[in-house]
C-alpha positions as CSV (number, residue, x, y, z in Angstrom):
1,X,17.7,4.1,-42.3
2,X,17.2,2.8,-38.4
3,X,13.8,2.3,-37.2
4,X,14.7,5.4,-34.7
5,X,12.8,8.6,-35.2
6,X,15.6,10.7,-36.5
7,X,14.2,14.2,-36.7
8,X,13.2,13.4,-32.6
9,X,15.5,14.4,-30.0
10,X,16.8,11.0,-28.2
11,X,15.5,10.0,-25.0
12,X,13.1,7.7,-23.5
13,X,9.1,8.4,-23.4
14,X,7.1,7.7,-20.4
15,X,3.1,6.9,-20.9
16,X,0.2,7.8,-18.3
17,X,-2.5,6.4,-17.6
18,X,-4.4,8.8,-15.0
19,X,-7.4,6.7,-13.3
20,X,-9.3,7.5,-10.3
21,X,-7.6,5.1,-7.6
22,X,-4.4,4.5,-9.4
23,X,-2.0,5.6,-12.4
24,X,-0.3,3.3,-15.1
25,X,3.1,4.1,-15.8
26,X,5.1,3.0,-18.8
27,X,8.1,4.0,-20.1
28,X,10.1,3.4,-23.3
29,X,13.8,3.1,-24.7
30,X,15.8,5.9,-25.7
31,X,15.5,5.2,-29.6
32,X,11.4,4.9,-28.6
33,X,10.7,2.1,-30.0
34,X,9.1,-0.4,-27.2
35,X,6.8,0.6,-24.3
36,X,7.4,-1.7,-21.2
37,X,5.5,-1.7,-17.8
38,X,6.8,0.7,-15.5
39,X,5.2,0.8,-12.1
40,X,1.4,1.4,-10.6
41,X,1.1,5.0,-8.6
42,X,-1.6,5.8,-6.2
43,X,-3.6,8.2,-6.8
44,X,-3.7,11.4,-4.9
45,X,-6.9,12.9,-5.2
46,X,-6.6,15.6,-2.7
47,X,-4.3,18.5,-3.9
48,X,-3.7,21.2,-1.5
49,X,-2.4,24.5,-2.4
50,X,1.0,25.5,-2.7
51,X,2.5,29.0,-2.6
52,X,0.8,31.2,-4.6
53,X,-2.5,29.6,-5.3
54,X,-0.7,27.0,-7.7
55,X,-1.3,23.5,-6.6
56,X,1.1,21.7,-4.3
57,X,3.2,19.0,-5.9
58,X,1.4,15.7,-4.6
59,X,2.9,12.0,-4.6
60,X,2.1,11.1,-7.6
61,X,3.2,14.2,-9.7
62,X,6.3,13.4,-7.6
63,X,6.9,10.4,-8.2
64,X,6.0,10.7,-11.9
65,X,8.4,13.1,-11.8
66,X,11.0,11.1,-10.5
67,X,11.1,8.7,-13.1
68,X,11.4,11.9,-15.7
69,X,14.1,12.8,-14.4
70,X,16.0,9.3,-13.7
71,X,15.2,8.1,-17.1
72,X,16.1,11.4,-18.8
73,X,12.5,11.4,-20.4
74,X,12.2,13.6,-23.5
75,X,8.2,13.5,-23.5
76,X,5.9,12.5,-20.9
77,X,2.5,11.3,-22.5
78,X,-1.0,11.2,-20.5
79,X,-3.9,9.8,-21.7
80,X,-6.6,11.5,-22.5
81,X,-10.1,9.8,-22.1
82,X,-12.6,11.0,-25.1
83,X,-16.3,9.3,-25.3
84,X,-17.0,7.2,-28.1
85,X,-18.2,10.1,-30.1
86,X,-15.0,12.0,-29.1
87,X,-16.9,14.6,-26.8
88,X,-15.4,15.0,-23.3
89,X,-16.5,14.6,-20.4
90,X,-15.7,14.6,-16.8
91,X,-12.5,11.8,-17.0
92,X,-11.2,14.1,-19.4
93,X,-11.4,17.0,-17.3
94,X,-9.6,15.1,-14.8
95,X,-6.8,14.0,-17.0
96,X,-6.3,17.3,-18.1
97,X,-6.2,19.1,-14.7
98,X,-3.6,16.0,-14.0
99,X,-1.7,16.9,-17.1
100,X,-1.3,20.1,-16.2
101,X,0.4,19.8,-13.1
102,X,2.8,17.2,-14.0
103,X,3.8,19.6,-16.8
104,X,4.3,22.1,-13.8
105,X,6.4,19.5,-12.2
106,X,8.3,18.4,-15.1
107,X,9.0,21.8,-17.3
108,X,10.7,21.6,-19.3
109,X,10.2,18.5,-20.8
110,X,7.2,18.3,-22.7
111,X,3.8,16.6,-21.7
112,X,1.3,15.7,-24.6
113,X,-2.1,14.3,-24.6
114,X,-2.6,11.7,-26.4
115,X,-6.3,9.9,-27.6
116,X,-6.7,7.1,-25.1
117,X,-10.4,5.1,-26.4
118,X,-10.3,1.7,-25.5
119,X,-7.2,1.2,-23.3
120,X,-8.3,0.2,-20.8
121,X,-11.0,-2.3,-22.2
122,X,-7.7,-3.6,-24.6
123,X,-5.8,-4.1,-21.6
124,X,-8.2,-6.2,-20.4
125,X,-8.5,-8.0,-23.0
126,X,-4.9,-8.9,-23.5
127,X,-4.4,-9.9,-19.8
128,X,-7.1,-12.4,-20.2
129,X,-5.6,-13.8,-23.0
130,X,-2.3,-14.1,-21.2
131,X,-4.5,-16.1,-18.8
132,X,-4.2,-13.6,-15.7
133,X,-7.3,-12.6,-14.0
134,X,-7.6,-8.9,-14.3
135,X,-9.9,-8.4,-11.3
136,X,-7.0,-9.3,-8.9
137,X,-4.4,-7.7,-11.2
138,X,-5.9,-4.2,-11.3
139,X,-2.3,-2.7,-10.9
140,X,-1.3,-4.3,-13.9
141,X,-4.1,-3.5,-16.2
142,X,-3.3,-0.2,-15.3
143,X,0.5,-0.3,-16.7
144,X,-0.6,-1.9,-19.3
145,X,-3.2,0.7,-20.0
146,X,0.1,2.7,-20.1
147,X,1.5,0.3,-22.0
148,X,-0.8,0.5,-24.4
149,X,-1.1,4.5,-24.7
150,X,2.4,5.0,-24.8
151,X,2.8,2.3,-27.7
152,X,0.5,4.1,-29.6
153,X,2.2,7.9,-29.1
154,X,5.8,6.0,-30.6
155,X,3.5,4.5,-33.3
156,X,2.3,8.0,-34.3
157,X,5.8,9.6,-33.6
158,X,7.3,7.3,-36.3
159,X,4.3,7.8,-38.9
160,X,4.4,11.4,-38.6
161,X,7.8,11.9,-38.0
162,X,6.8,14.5,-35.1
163,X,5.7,14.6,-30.9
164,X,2.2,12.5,-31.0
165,X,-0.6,14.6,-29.1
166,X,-1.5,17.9,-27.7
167,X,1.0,19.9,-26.2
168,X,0.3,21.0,-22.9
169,X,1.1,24.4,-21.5
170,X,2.6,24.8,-18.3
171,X,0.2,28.0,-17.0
172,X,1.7,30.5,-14.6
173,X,1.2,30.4,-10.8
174,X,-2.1,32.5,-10.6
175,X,-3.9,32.5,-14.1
């Protein structure tokens, strides 16, 4: 038996990391096994409408979008940012909303929320051990925030031998 997730469709993962100024991206091997850096996007935080009332694609759907499609993704996952307690709040709101439209963008490979506590203060933490100074590396502790999310979703894939997260629907232009 290979390390593989057999009862997945092959093809590689890509991880999200939706922040206010800039989005981690990580992406993994077809088998999804590893999670590896990817690239930092800025974050558009404007997002005009498009044709009928559905929001336009910006940027950074866009260029999410781009790397689904060049890498042949099979799932996209986005981190979702829960308190403590696991309550949501306004982060999570925006990651949703975020999610949403990439799904739009993406359809129809699949985009999953996935539990993202303490990313961000892990990433940290690893980068300093690494020796790199994290407040002139923001870029990087946001991929490997991604890192770090997507990691996690390929862990949870191989436990339960199924897509990690929530699924999220792609809504209809109007509702």
């Amino acid at each position: 038996m290979s390390t593989a997730v057999e009862d997945l469709p092959r093809g590689a993962r890509l991880g999200v990391d939706v922040g206010k100024a800039r989005i981690g991206l990580a992406g993994s091997d077809p088998d999804g096994l590893v999670a590896t850096p990817v690239e930092t996007v800025p974050r558009v935080l404007e997002v005009p409408a498009g044709t009928a009332g559905a929001p336009a694609v910006t940027a950074d759907v866009a260029r999410i979008a781009q790397e689904v499609s060049e890498r042949l993704a099979a799932v996209v996952y986005v981190g979702l940012p829960r308190h403590l307690s696991g309550s949501e709040g306004a982060a999570t709101a925006d990651a949703r909303e975020f999610a949403g439209r990439l799904a739009a963008a993406v359809a129809p490979v699949e985009v999953r929320l996935v539990d993202e506590r303490m990313t961000t203060v892990s990433a940290h933490a690893q980068l300093r051990q690494a020796g790199r100074k994290t407040k002139k590396h923001r870029s990087v502790v946001d991929q490997a925030a991604a890192v770090i999310i997507l990691q996690s979703a390929l862990d949870a894939e191989r436990a339960a031998r199924e897509r990690a997260g929530e699924l999220v629907e792609v809504r209809e232009a109007g509702r």
